[in-house]
C-alpha positions in Angstrom: -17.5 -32.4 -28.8 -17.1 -28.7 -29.3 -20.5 -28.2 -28.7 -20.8 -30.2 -25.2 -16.8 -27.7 -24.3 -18.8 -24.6 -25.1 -22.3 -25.4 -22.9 -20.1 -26.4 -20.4 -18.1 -23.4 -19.9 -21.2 -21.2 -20.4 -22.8 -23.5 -17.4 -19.5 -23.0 -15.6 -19.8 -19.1 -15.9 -23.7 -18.7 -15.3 -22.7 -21.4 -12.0 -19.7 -18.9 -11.2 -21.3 -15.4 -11.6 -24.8 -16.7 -8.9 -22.1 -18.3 -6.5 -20.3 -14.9 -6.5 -23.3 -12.7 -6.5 -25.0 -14.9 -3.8 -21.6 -15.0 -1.5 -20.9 -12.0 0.1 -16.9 -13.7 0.7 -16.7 -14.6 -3.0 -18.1 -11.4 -4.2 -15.3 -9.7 -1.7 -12.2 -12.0 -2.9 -13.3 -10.7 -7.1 -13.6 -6.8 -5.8 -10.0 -7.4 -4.0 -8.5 -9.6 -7.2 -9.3 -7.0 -9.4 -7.9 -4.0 -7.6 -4.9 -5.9 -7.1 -4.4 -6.9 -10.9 -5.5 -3.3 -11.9 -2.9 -2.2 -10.0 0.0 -4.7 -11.7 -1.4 -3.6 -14.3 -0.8 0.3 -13.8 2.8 -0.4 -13.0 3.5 -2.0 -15.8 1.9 0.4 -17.8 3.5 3.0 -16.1 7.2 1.4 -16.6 6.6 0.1 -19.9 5.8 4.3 -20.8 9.0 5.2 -18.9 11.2 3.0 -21.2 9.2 4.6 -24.0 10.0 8.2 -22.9 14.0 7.2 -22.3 15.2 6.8 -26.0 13.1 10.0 -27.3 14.7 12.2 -24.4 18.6 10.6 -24.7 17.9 11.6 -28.3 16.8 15.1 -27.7 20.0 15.5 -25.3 22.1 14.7 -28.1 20.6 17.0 -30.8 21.1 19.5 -28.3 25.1 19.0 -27.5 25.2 19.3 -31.5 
């Protein structure tokens, strides 16, 4: 059963990567998903660093009224 799971998702990616690199609108649609979830990606990133950075500086801020 495991065996028949595994061909058939490595027939469903080999059928998936020639439909996208024979269709110029499918090939489009994966460039534009990507950007879009690289970008989600850098914002979260970039606020998950700024919440990183807020302890450490209140900290420092302290120390210093001391």
């Amino acid at each position: 059963m495991e065996k028949l799971f595994c061909l058939g998702l490595a027939l469903g990616m080999v059928g998936g990567a020639l439909i996208v690199a024979n269709s110029y609108k499918a090939r489009s649609l994966v460039k534009k998903s990507q950007a879009e979830l690289m970008q989600k990606m850098d914002e979260m990133m970039d606020e998950k660093l700024k919440g990183e950075q807020g302890p450490k500086e209140e900290t420092a801020e302290k120390k210093s009224k001391k």
